[in-house]
C-alpha positions as MATLAB code, in Angstrom:
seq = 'XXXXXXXXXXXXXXXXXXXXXXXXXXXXXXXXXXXXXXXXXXXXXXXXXXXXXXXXXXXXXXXXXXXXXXXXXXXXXXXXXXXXXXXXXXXXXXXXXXXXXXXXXXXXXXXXXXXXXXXXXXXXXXXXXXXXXXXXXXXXXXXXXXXXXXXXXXXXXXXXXXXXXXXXXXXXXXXXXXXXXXXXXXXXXXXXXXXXXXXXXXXXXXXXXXXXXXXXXXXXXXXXXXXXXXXXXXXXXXXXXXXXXXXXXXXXXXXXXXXXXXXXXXXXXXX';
ca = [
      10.965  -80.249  -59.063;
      10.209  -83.595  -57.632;
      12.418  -86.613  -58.747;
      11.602  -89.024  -60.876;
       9.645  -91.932  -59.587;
      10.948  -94.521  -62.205;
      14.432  -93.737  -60.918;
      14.239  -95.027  -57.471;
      11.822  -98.643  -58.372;
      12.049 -100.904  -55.521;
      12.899 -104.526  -57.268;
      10.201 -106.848  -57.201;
      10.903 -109.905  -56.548;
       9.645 -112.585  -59.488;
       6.576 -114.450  -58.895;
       6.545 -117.852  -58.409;
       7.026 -120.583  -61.454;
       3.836 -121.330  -63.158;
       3.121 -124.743  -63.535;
       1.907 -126.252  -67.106;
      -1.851 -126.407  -68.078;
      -1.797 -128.953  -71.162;
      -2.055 -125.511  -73.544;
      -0.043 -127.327  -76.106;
      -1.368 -130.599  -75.559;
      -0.392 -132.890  -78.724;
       0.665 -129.714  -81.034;
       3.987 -130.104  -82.843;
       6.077 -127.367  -81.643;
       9.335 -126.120  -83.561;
      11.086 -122.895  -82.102;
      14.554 -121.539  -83.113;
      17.511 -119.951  -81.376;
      16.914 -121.758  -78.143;
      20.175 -123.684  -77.031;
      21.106 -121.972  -73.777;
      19.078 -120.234  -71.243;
      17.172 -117.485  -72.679;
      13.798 -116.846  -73.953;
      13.854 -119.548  -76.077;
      15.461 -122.225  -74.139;
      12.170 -120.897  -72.178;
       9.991 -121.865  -74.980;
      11.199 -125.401  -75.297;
      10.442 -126.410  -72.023;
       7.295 -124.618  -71.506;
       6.050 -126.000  -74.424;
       6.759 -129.537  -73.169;
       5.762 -128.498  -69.691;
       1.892 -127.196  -71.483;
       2.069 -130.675  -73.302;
       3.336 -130.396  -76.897;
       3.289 -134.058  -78.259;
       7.121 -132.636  -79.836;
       9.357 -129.716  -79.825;
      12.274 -129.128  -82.327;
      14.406 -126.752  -81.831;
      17.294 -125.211  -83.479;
      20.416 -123.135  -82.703;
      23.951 -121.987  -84.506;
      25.975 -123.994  -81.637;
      25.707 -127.707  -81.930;
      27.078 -128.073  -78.401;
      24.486 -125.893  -76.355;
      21.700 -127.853  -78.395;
      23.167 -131.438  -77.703;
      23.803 -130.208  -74.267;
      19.976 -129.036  -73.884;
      18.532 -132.843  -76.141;
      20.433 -134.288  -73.110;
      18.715 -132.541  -70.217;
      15.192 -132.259  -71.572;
      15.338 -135.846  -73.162;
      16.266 -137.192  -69.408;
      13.152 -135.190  -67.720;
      10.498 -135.311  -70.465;
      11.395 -138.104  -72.395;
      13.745 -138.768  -75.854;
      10.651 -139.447  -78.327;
       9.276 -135.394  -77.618;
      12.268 -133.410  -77.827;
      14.341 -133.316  -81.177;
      17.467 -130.519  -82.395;
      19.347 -129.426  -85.097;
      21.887 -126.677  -86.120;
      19.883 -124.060  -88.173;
      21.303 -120.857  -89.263;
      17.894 -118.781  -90.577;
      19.970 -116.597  -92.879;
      20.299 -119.790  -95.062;
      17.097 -120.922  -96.657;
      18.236 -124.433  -97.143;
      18.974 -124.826  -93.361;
      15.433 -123.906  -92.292;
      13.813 -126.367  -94.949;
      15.925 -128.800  -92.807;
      14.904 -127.903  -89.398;
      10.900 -127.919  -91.024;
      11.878 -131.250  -92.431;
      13.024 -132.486  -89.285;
      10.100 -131.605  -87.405;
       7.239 -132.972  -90.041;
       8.695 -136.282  -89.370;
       6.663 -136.164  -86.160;
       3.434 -134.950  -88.255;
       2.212 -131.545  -89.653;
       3.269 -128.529  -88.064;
       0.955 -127.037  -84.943;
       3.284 -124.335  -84.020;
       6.172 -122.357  -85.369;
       8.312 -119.828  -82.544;
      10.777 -117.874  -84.373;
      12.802 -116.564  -81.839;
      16.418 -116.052  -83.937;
      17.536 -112.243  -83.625;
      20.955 -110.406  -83.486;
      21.456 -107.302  -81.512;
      24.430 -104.950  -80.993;
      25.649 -101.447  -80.482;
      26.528  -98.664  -83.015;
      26.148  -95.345  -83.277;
      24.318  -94.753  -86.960;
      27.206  -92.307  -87.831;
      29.594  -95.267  -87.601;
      27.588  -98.531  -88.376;
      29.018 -100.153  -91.106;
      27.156 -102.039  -94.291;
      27.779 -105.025  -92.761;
      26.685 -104.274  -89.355;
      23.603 -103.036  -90.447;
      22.905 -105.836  -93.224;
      23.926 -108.618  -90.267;
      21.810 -107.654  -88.196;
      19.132 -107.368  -90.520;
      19.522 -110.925  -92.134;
      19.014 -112.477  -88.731;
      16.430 -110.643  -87.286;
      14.101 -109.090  -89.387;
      14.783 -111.722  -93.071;
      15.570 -114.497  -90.844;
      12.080 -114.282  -89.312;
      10.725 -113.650  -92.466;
      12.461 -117.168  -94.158;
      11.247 -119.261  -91.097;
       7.674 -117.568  -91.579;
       7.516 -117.838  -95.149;
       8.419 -121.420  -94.491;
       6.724 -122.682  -92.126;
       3.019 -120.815  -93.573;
       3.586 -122.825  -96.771;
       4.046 -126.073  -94.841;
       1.061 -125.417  -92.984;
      -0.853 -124.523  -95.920;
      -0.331 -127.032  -97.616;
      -1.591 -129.754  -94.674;
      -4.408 -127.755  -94.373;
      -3.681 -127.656  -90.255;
      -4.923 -124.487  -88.541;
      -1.177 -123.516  -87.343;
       0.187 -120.533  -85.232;
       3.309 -118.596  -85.832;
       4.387 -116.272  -83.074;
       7.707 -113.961  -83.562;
       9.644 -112.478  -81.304;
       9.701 -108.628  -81.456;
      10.930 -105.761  -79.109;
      10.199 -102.973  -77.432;
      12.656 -101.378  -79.115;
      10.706 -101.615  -82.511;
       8.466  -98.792  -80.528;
      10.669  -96.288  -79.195;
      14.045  -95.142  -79.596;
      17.447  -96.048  -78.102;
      20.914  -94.911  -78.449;
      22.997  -96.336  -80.683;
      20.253  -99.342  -81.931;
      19.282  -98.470  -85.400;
      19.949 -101.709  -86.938;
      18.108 -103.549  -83.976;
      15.316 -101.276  -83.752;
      14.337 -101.497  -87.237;
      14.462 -105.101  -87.638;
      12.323 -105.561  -84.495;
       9.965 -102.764  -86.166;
      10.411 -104.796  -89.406;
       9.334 -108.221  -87.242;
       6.358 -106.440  -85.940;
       5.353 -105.022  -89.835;
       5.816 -108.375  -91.214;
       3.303 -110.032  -88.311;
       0.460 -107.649  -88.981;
       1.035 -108.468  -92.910;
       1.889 -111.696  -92.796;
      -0.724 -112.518  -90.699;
      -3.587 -111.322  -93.621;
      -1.877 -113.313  -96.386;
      -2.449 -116.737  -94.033;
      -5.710 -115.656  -92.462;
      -7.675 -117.270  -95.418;
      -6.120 -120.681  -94.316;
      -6.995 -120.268  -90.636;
      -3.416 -119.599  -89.720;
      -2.611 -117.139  -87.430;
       0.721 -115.102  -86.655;
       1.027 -112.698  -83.786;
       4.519 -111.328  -82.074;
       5.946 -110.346  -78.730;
       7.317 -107.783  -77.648;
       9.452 -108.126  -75.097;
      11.339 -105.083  -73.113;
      14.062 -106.579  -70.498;
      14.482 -110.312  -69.833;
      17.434 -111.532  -67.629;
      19.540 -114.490  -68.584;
      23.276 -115.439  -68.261;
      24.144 -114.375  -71.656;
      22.669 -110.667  -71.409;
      24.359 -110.225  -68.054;
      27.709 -111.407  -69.246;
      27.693 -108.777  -71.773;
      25.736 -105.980  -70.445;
      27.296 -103.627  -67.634;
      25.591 -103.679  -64.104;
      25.069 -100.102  -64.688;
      23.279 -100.339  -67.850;
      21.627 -103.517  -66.472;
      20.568 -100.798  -63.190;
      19.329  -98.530  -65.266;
      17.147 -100.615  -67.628;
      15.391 -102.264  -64.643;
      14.334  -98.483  -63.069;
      12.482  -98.535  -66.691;
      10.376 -100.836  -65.438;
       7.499 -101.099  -63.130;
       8.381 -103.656  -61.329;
      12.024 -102.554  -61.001;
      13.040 -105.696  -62.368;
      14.069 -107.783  -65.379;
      11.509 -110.768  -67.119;
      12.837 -113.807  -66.117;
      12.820 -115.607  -69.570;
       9.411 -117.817  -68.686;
       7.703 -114.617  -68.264;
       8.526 -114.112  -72.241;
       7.943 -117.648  -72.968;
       4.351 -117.790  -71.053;
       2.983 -114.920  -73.278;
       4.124 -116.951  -76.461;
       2.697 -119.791  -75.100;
      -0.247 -118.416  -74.955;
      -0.196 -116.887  -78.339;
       0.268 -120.354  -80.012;
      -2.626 -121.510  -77.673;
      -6.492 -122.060  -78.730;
      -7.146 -119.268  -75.771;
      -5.922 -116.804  -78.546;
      -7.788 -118.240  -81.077;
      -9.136 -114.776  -82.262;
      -5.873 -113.347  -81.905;
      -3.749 -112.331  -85.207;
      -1.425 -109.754  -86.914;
      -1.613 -108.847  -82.842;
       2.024 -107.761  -81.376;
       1.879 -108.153  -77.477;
       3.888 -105.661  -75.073;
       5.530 -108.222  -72.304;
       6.828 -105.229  -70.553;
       6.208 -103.304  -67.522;
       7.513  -99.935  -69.385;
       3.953  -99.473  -70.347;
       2.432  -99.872  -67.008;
];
């Protein structure tokens, strides 16, 4: 029997930075969960790179956001770039971080990135676990959606909400029940949600991401695991997060404009 090819991928290396096209160009951008350097942290500054006229964004750690105002103010200027502390498990909080960002105009975008993973085998997962991870990820997405579609309702602008999915909501993996059916859930509530705002010329469409490398996944993720989830991929490699934050780009772009309740694989697992 002849081994199998996915467990011997060379590594690719990762393709060269793609500069900014003006995609967002004067669109009020808010995206949440992106202090640090993930997907998106990725977001924020592609968005400002494709020419968003603003870009809140929101975290749980008022440090990494201040920290990230600083650096983004410096290179793209203080009046586009805006933060606040936002915890999307409290409904109150994301009024705020909407409020905050309508101060700049109506809302053109909404990136609703929040999400909680973990590991537990179903057999020991507690309540809490489950109901944690849950809040966060699959409600959480659903408050910030909810939210953000009534806002944009109501100034009769023709937003775009993209989520961020998984692959995981598609196929099974050890020990990620609570993970894999709030990304599942995510995915559901796109393809729904997106019907209920279609009649306002709203649309809302999802990622799905597989494996994308940052400093927090490989401080908490063995090299081994991290091994084996790259020979799962074509490419033999990771996403670097602007890989991620190029498909949502384009997603929230007028070069999807006939996209909606879509959920788009950026994986290789597929190929």
């Amino acid at each position: 029997m002849s081994a199998d090819p996915l467990q011997h991928r060379p590594e690719q290396p990762a393709p060269a930075y793609v500069p900014g096209h003006q995609l967002l160009a004067g669109r009020n951008v808010v995206v949440t969960a992106a202090a640090g350097a993930g997907i998106g942290a990725a977001v924020v500054r592609r968005a400002l790179e494709e020419g968003a006229r603003t870009v809140v964004f929101s975290d749980t750690h008022a440090r990494r956001l201040a920290e990230a105002e600083a650096v983004l103010a410096e290179e793209f200027g203080a009046d586009r770039v805006r933060q606040t502390v936002c915890d999307v498990t409290d409904q109150a909080q994301v009024e705020a971080l909407l409020d905050l960002a309508e101060e700049s105009g109506p809302i053109d975008v909404m990136v609703n990135n929040a999400g909680l993973g973990g590991t537990a085998s179903v057999l020991e997962m507690t309540d809490d676990e489950w109901s944690r991870v849950l809040d966060i990820t699959l409600t959480g997405t659903f408050r910030c959606v909810r939210a953000a579609g009534q806002r944009m309702r109501e100034a009769g602008t023709r937003g775009v909400v993209v989520n961020n999915a998984s692959v995981i909501g598609w196929r099974a993996q050890e020990g990620q029940a609570h993970y894999a059916a709030a990304k599942a859930g995510v995915m559901a509530l796109t393809r729904c949600a997106a019907l209920d705002l279609a009649p306002f010329g709203i649309r809302v469409n999802a990622v799905s991401p597989s494996l994308a490398m940052h400093p927090f996944l490989a401080k908490v993720t063995s090299d081994e695991l991290l091994a084996e989830l790259k020979q799962r991929e074509a490419f033999g490699r990771a996403a670097e997060p602007w890989e991620v934050a190029n498909a949502m780009v384009f997603l929230a772009s007028d070069y999807s404009s006939y996209l909606t309740g879509e959920v788009l694989s950026v994986s290789s697992q597929h190929a």
